[in-house]
C-alpha positions in Angstrom: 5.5 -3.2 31.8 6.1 -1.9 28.8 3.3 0.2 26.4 4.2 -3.0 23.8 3.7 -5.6 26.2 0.6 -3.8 27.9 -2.4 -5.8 27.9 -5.9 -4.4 26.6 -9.1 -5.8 28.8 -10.6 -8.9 27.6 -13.5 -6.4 26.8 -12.1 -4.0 25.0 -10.2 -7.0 22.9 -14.1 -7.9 22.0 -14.3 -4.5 21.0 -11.4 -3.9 18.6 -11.7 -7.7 16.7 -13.7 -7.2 13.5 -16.9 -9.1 13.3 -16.3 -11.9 10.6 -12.7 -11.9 11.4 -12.2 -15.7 13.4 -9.6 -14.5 16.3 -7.8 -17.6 15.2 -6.8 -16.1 12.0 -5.4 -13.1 14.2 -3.9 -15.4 16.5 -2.0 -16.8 13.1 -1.3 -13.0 12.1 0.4 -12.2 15.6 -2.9 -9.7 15.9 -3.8 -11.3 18.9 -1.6 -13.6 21.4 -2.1 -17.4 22.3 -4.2 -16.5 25.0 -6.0 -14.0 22.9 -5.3 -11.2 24.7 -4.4 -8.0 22.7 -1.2 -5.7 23.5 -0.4 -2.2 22.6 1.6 -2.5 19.7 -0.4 -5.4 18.0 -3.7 -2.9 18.8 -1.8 -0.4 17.1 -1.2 -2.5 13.9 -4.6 -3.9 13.6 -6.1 -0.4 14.2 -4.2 0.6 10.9 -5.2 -2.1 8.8 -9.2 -1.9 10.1 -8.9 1.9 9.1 -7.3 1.1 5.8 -10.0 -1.3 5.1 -12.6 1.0 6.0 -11.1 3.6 3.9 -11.0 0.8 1.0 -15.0 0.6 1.3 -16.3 3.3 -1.5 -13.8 1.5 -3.8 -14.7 -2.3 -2.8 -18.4 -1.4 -3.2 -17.7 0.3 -6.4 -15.8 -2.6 -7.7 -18.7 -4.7 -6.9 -21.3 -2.8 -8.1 -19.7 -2.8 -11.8 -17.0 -5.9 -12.1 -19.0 -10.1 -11.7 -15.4 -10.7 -10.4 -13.2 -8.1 -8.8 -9.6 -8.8 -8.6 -7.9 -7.5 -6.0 -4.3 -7.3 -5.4 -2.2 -6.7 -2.0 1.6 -5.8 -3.0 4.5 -6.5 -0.6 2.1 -8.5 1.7 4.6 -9.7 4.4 2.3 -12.2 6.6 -0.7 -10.4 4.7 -2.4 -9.3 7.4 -4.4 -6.5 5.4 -5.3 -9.2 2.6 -6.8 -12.1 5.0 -8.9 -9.2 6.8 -10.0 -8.0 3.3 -10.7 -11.5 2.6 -13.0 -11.8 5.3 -14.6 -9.1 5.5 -15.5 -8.2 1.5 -14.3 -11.0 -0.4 -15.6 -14.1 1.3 -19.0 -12.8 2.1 -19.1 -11.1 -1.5 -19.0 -14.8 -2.4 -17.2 -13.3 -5.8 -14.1 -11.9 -6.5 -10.4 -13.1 -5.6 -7.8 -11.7 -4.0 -4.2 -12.4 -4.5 -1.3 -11.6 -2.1 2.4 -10.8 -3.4 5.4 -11.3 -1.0 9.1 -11.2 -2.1 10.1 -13.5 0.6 9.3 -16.9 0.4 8.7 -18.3 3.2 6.2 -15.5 4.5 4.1 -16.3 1.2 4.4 -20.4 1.7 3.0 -19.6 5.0 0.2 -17.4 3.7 -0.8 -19.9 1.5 -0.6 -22.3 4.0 -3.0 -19.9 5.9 -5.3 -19.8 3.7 -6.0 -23.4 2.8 -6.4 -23.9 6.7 -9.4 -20.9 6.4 -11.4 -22.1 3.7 -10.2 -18.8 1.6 -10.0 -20.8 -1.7 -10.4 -17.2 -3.9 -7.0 -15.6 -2.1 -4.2 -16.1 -4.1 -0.4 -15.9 -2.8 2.1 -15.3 -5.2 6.0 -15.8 -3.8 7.4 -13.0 -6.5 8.9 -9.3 -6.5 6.3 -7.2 -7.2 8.1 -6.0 -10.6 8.0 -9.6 -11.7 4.6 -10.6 -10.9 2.9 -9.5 -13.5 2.6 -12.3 -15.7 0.7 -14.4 -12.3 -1.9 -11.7 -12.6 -5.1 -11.5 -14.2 -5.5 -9.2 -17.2 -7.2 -6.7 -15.4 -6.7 -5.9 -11.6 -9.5 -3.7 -10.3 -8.7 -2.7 -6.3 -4.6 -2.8 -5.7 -3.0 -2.0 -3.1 0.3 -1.7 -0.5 0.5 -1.0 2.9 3.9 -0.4 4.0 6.0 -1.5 1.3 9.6 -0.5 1.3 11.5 2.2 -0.4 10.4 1.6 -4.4 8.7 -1.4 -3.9 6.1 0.8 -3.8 6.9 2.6 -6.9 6.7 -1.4 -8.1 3.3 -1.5 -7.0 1.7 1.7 -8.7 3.4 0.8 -11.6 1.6 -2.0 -11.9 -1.9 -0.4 -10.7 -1.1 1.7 -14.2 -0.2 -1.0 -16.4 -3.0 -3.1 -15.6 -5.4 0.0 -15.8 -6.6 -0.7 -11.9 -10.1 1.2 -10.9 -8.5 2.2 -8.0 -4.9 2.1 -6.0 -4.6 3.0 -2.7 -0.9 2.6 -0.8 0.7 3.6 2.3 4.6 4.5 1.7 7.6 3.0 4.2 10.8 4.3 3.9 12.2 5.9 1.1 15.6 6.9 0.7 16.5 6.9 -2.9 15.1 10.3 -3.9 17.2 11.5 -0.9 20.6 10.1 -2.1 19.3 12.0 -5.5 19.0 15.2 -3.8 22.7 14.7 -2.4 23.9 15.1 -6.1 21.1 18.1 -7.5 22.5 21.3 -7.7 19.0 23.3 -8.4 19.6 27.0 -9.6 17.3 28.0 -6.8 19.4 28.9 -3.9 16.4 28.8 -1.7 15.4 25.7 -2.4 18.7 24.1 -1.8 18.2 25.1 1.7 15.2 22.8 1.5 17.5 19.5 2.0 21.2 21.3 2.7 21.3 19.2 5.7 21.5 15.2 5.7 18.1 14.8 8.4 16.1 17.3 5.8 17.1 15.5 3.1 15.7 12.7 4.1 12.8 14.3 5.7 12.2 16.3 2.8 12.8 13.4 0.0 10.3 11.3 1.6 8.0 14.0 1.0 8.7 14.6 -1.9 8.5 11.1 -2.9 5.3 11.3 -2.3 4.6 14.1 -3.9 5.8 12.3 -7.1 3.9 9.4 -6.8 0.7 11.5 -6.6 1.3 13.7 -9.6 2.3 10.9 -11.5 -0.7 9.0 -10.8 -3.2 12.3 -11.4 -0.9 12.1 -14.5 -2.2 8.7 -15.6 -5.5 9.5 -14.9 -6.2 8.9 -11.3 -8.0 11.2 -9.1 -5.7 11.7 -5.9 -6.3 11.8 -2.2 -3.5 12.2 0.3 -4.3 12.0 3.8 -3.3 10.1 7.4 -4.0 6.5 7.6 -4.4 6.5 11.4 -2.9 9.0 14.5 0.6 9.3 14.3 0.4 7.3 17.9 -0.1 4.3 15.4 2.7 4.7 13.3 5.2 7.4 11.7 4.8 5.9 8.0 1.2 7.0 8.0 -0.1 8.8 5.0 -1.9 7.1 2.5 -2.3 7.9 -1.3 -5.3 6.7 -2.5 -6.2 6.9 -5.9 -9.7 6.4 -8.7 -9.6 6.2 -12.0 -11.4 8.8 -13.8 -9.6 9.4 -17.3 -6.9 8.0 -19.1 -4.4 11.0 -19.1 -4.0 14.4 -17.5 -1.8 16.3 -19.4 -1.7 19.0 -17.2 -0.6 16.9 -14.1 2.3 15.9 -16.1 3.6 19.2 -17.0 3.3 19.7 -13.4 5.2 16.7 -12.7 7.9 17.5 -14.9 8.7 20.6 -14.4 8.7 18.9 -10.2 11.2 16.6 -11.9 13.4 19.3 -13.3 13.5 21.6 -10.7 15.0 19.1 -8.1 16.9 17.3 -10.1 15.5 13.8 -9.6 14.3 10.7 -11.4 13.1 8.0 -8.9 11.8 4.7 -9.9 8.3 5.1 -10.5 9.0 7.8 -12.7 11.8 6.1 -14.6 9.1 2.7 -15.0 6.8 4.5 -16.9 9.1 5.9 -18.8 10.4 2.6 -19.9 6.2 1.5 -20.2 5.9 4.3 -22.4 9.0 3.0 -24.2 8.2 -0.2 -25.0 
């Protein structure tokens, strides 16, 4: 048997299903099988998304504490897995609040909408939309946003719109990245040293997708934000595992964008996010 397929204990299944959660809804989510047992690799996802939630908690109670109705937004949603399990856990008892789902792909959002009639979660919203053309199905202001595992600059799409829609707090968890790597094919950076930094095509991506990231949180702390980068869950659980989570505490750092630029010179690079709020900025 493989560790996918292995089974977990009917007990230990009890054990790992959030109370509130109805193991139908994880049944839906492919959380949990037919029979309701619970394998490795579907332990492994819900164990991420739990943790992210849990992580979510100073921010959700923060929201509520200062906001009648918190909007909250999920970005990239895919089956939204992480937005039904905020849903009931925060947003349904809150008896406040809405949440709304985006998912490029249209069938996976007809199906969470689908989903969520069938629950009874009238305040979850989902939108069938790229995330850089959602904007105008979103309310004004958007207070908790957030992405878990959404691809390559979909999640630059997604903090760019936590900035333009001035969100209390962002929190996202990167997938792949690969276009600051292609970048760093073409930089020529007067440094000798740190061309040795991504000379070779695996530390180029390695080290892009780092340095992605690295971006991303100076460019937030730029707008603002006050930045925490840390692991989502063990690295058993998944290789795309850091999460940048970020509050609101100002409306510019100046400093933080010096920083940034002078980030931005030295490799060489311009990736999306960057290059969207230049355009913000622009217009």
């Amino acid at each position: 048997m493989t560790r996918a397929r292995e089974k977990i204990s009917r007990e230990r299944v009890a054990s790992e299903v959030p109370l509130g959660v109805p193991p139908a809804l994880l049944q839906d989510l492919h959380l949990l099988t037919r029979e309701g047992d619970l394998n490795a690799d579907a332990r492994r996802k819900l164990k991420q998304i739990k943790h992210l939630v849990g992580l979510l908690g100073p921010a959700l109670d923060d929201v509520y504490a200062r906001h009648e109705q918190p909007q909250l937004v999920d970005c990239g949603a895919g089956k939204s897995a992480l937005g039904f399990l905020l849903y009931a856990l925060r947003v349904g008892p809150a008896e406040r609040g809405a949440l709304t789902a985006i998912e490029a792909r249209s069938d996976l959002a007809a199906a969470a909408k689908e989903r969520a009639a069938r629950y009874g979660f009238a305040r979850m919203r989902c939108l069938a939309s790229e995330i850089a053309h959602a904007a105008p199905e979103l309310p004004e202001r958007v207070h908790v946003l957030t992405a878990l595992h959404a691809c390559d600059t979909a999640t630059d799409d997604a903090l760019a719109l936590a900035i333009a829609r001035g969100a209390d707090w962002v929190a996202v968890v990167p997938c792949c990245q690969a276009e600051v790597a292609r970048e760093l094919a073409k930089a020529k950076p007067e440094d000798a040293a740190a061309r040795e930094l991504f000379a070779h095509a695996w530390h180029r991506r390695e080290f892009g997708a780092h340095l992605t990231n690295v971006i991303r949180a100076l460019a937030l702390e730029a707008r603002g934000y006050q930045v925490t980068v840390t692991e989502l869950a063990g690295w058993e659980h998944s290789l795309k595992n850091e999460l940048i989570l970020g509050k609101r505490v100002k409306r510019f750092d100046a400093g933080a964008q010096q920083r940034l630029g002078a980030l931005l010179e030295r490799f060489q690079v311009r990736p999306a996010l960057v290059r969207l709020l230049d355009e913000t900025a622009a217009s």
